[in-house]
Each structure stands twice: as C-alpha cells, then as structure tokens.
C-alpha positions in Angstrom: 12.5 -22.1 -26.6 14.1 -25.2 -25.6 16.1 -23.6 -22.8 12.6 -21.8 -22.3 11.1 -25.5 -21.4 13.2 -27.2 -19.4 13.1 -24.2 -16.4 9.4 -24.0 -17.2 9.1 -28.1 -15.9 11.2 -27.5 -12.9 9.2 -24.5 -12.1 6.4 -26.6 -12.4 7.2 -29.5 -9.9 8.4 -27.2 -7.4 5.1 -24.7 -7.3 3.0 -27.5 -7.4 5.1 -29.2 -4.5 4.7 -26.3 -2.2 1.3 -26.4 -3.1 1.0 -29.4 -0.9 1.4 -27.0 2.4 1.5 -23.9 1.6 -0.9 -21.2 1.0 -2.2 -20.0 -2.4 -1.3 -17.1 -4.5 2.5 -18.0 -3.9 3.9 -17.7 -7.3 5.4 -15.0 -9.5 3.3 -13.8 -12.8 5.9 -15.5 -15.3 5.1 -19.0 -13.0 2.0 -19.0 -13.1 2.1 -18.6 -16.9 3.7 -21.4 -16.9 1.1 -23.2 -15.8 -1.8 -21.6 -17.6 0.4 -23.0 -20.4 -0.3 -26.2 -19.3 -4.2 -25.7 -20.1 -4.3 -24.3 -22.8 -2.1 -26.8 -24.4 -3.7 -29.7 -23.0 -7.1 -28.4 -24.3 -5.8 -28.1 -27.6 -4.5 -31.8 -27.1 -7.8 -32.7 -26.3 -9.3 -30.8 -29.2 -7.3 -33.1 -31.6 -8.2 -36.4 -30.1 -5.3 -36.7 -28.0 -6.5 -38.0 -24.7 -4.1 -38.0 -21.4 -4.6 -38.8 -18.3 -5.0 -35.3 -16.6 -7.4 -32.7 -18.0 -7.0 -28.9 -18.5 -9.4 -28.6 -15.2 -6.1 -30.0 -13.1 -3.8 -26.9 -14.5 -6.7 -24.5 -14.0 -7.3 -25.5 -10.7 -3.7 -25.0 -9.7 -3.1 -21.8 -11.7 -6.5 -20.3 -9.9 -4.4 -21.0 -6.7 -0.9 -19.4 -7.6 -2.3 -16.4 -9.1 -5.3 -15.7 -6.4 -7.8 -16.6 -9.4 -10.2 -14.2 -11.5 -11.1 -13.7 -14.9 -8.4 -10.6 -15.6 -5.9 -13.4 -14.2 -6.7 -15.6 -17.1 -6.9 -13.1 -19.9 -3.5 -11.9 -19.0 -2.2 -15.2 -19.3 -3.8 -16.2 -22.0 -2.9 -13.0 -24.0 0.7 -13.6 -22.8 1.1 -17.5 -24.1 -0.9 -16.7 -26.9 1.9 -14.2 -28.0 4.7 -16.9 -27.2 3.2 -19.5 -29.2 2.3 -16.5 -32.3 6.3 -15.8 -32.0 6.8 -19.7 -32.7 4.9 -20.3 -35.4 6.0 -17.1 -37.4 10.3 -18.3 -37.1 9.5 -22.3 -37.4 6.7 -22.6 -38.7 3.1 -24.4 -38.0 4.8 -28.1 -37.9 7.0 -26.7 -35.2 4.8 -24.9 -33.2 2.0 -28.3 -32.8 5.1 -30.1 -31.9 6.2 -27.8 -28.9 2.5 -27.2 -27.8 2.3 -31.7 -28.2 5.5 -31.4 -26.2 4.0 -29.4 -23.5 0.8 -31.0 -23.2 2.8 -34.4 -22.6 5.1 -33.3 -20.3 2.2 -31.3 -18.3 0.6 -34.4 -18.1 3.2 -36.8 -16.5 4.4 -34.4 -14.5 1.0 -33.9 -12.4 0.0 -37.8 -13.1 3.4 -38.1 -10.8 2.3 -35.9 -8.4 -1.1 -37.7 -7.8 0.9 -40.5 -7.5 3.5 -38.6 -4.3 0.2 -37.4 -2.8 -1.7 -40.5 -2.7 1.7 -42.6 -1.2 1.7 -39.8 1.6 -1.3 -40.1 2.3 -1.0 -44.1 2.6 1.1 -43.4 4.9 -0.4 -41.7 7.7 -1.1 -43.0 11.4 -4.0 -42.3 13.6 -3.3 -41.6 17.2 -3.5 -45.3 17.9 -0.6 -45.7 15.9 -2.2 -47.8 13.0 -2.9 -46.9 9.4 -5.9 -43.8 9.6 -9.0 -44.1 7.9 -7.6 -41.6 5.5 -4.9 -43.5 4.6 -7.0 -46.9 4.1 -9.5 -44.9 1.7 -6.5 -43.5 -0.3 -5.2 -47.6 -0.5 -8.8 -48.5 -1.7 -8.9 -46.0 -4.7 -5.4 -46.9 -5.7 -6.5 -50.5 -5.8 -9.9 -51.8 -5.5 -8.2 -54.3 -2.5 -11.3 -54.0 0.1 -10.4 -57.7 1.4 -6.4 -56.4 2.5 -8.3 -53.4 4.5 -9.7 -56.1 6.5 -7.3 -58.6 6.8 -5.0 -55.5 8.0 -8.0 -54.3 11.0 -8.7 -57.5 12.3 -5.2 -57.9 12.7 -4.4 -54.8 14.7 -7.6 -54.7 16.4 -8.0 -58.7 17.0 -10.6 -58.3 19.9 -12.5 -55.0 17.6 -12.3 -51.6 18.7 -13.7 -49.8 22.1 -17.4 -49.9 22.2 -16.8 -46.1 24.4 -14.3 -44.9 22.0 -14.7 -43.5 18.0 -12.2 -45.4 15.5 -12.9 -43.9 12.0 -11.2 -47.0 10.9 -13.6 -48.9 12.1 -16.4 -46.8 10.6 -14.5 -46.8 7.6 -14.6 -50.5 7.5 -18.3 -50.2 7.6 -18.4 -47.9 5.1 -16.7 -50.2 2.6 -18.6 -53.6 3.3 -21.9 -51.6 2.4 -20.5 -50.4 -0.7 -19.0 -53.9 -1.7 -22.3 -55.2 -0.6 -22.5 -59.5 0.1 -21.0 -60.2 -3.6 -18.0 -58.5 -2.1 -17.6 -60.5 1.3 -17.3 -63.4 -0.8 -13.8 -62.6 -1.3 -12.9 -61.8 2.0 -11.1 -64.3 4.1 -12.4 -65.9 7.1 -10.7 -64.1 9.4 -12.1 -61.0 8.6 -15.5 -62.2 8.4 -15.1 -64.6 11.7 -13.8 -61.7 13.5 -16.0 -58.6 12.4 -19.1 -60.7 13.1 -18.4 -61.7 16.5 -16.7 -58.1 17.4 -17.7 -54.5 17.8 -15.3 -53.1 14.8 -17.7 -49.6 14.4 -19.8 -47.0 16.0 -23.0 -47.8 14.4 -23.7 -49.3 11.0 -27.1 -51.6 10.9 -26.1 -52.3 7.0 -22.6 -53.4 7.5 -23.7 -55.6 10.4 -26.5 -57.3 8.6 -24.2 -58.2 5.6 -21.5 -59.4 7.8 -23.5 -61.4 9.9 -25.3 -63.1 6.9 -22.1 -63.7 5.5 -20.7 -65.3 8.7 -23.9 -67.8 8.3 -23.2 -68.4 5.4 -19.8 -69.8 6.0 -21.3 -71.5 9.0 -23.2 -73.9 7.2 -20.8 -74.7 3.9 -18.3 -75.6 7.5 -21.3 -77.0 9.4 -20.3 -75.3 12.2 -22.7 -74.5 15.1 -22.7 -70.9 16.5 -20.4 -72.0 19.6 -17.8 -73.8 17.5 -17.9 -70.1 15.1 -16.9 -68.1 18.1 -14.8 -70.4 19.4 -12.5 -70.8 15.9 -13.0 -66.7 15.9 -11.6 -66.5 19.5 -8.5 -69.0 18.9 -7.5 -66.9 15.1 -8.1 -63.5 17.2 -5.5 -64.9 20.1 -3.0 -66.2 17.5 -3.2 -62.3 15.5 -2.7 -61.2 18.8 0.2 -63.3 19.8 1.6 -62.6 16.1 1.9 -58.9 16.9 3.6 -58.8 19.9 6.6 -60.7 18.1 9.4 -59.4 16.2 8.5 -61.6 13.5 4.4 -60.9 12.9 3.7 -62.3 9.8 2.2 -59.7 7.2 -1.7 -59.7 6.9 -3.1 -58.4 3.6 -0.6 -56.0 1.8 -0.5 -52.6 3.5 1.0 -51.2 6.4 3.9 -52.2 8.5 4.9 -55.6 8.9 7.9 -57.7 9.7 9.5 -60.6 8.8 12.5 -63.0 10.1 15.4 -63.9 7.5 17.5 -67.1 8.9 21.0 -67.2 7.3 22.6 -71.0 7.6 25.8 -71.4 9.0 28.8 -71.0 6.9 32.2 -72.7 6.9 33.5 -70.1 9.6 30.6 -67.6 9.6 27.9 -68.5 12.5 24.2 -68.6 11.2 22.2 -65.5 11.7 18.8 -64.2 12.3 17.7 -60.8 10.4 14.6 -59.4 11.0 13.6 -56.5 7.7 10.1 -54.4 8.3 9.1 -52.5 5.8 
C-alpha cells in the first residue's frame, strides 16, 4: 500500500500539471482513480471535522476532466477505491485503514494547495503587448495579497503620463475596477503619487466612479497640503517626469512590490581589487 502511495502522488502532480495546457480526458482509468481517491477521502476528512484547505469539489472537478466526466465514471471509481480501502481494513485493521485514508486526504490537499500556488505565480507573471505586467496578472497579485496601493504605485510608474486616450489598456480599466471596489476608505492608503497622477491623467477607457473617487481624494489632499489646483498639477507633472527619467535608467528604483525592477550595488574599492558597480533586476 505504501509503494501503492507514493506512485499514486507523482501521478498526481504530473496529470494535474498537464492539466494546465492540455486537453481533458488525458488520463488512464487506474489515474484517474487516483484522483477520485482524493475526494472521497477528503470528504470523509471533512465528515470528521477535519478541515483543509482544498475541498472534495477541487478533486472532482479535475477527475470530471481526466476521465471525460459522467455519472458511470464515478460509480466505477467509486466501486473500485471502495474495494481498495475494504481490502485494507480486513489485513490491518480499522485504525490502519483511517490512518491511510487521513494520509491521503493530507497529501491530496498540499499537493493541489501547491499547485494554486504554481498557477497563480504564472499568472503574476505575464506581459501585455506593451510589455508591462497584464491586467491578468495584476488581478491574480491582488487576490494573493489584498496590496491595491502596489498596483498603483507599479501603473503610474510605467505609464507616468496615463495611457492613450485612442487606445484600450485593460490595465488601466483594471485600475478602475479596483479603486471602485476599495471605494474612498481605500485611497486613503494610497500614496500620492498614485492619487496626484491618476487624477490629473487619462489611466482608463471610461469609469465615472473611479474618477469621482479619485478626484475627491486628490481634493482632499489638496487642502490637508493647501495646495491650489495649479501647484497639484504642477507637483503631479515634476513626480511624473522624475518616474519617467527613473525608467529609462539602469538603476530605476522599484515602485510598489511587483514586477520588474532594478537596482545598483556599489562595491568599495579593495586593497588591490578596483570598486565596482553591479546592477541585479529581479
């Protein structure tokens, strides 16, 4: 049963990596057992107050996939684990057998809790045609994190002067998306940067919401600074400039905490070994 396991987990993680591009209904019978097994044990889990992180729905889902679905599907599995786990408990015992099923639901459980995690840092990852982080990737930062504020910080800094006023950016929209969602207790956080710039540039299609918030936000600040409007735009101008200035260099400062950035390293001069200047991106 053991041996049994540890090729049914390394079945696991790679049918539910192809998963990620391939089509379903890619998996033998005895692999998609596998993963039926995963349900039913993490419903009996559940049934005894043991709560993970993953549901059964997450095993069923996939298992639907890898077998082309249907109720004879599941029966069949079903029977077939059923008998596996009858076969345990009559040559070890009942003790034994809620130890493997335990063992089962566990592993089950980490094991797609790390994919969620692989599938959300690809998606982090992807690039729009402009070459900045896509709004698909922005969304997937925000549900990791509930950071709204480093979404912004990261826009403005890419797009210092806003986006085309004749071209989509579903970053842009996105961006609307989220400060009508956060609502004005929300912008509070936000740095003036964000808000300067947003208010005084086009940053989405259309979004009468967004703009209101932003724009009553951007008073706001005016009046705790006691700014006039001209001396607003004109602080908004000179911080756009300097983001701009900022990314045309080697060493552009990181703004918020995703998506490319560099910095410079100086190493001092040594006792035969000349200084040096490093710059690391990640």
């Amino acid at each position: 049963m053991a041996q049994r396991r540890f090729f049914r987990y390394t079945q696991i993680i790679a049918i539910a990596g192809i998963l990620c591009t391939a089509a379903p209904a890619i998996a033998s019978d005895d692999d998609s057992e596998l993963v039926y097994e995963c349900a039913m044990a993490l419903d009996h889990a559940a049934g005894k107050g043991v709560v993970y992180p993953v549901s059964s729905a997450r095993a069923l889902a996939q298992f639907d996939e890898i077998s082309g679905g249907g109720t004879a599907k599941r029966a069949a599995a079903r029977k077939s684990i059923e008998a596996v786990w009858a076969n345990e408990k009559r040559e070890k015992g009942r003790e034994a057998l809620d130890r493997y099923i335990f063992g089962v639901a566990e592993d089950c459980a980490g094991l797609y809790a790390e994919l969620a995690d692989k599938q959300v840092q690809q998606a982090e990852g992807e690039l729009n045609a402009l070459g900045t982080l896509s709004a698909g990737s922005l969304r997937a930062y925000t549900q990791r994190t509930g950071d709204y504020g480093a979404v912004a910080d990261y826009l403005v800094y890419h797009y210092p002067y806003g986006k085309d006023m004749f071209k989509d950016n579903a970053d842009g929209d996105y961006l609307g998306q989220i400060i009508v969602q956060i609502g004005k207790d929300g912008l509070i956080r936000w740095s003036d940067e964000a808000i300067y710039s947003i208010a005084n540039k086009h940053y989405w299609q259309y979004n009468p919401p967004a703009t209101r918030l932003v724009f009553a936000e951007y008073q706001r600040r005016m009046r705790v600074k006691r700014q006039s409007e001209t001396e607003a735009q004109r602080w908004a101008q000179r911080a756009a400039d300097d983001r701009r200035r900022q990314a045309q260099q080697a060493n552009a400062k990181p703004v918020g905490s995703i998506g490319r950035s560099c910095e410079v390293e100086y190493r001092p001069a040594e006792p035969g070994i000349p200084g040096s200047r490093v710059v690391k991106c990640r």
